[in-house]
C-alpha positions as CSV (number, residue, x, y, z in Angstrom):
1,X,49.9,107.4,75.1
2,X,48.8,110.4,72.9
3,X,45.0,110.9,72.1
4,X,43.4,108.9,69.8
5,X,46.0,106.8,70.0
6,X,44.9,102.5,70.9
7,X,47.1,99.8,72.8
8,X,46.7,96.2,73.4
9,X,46.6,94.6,77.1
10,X,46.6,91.0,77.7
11,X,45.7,89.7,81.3
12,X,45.8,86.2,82.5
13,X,44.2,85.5,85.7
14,X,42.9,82.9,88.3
15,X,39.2,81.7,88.2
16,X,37.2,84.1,90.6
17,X,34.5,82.5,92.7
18,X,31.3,80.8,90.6
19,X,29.3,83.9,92.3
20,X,31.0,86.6,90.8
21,X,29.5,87.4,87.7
22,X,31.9,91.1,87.5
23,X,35.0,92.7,88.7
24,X,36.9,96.3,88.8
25,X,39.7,96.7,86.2
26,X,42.9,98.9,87.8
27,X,45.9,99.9,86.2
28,X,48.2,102.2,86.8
29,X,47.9,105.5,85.4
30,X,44.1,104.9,83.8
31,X,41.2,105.1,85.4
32,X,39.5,102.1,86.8
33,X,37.4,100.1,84.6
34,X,34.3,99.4,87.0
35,X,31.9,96.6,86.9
36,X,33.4,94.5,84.0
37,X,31.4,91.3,83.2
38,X,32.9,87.8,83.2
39,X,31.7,85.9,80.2
């Protein structure tokens, strides 16, 4: 991707456990998204 430029991800995944309220985001090539809320 260029700078300034935006892209779409869509992400299906299994139910974490009822105590997890947050999770780390990696993909390849970007930096980790850390501490993401579940809502």
């Amino acid at each position: 991707m260029k700078p300034q430029q935006t892209a779409e991800l869509f992400a299906t995944f299994g139910a974490p456990p009822t105590d997890v309220t947050a999770v780390d985001l990696a993909i390849p090539q970007i930096p980790v998204f850390e501490n993401v809320p579940l809502g």
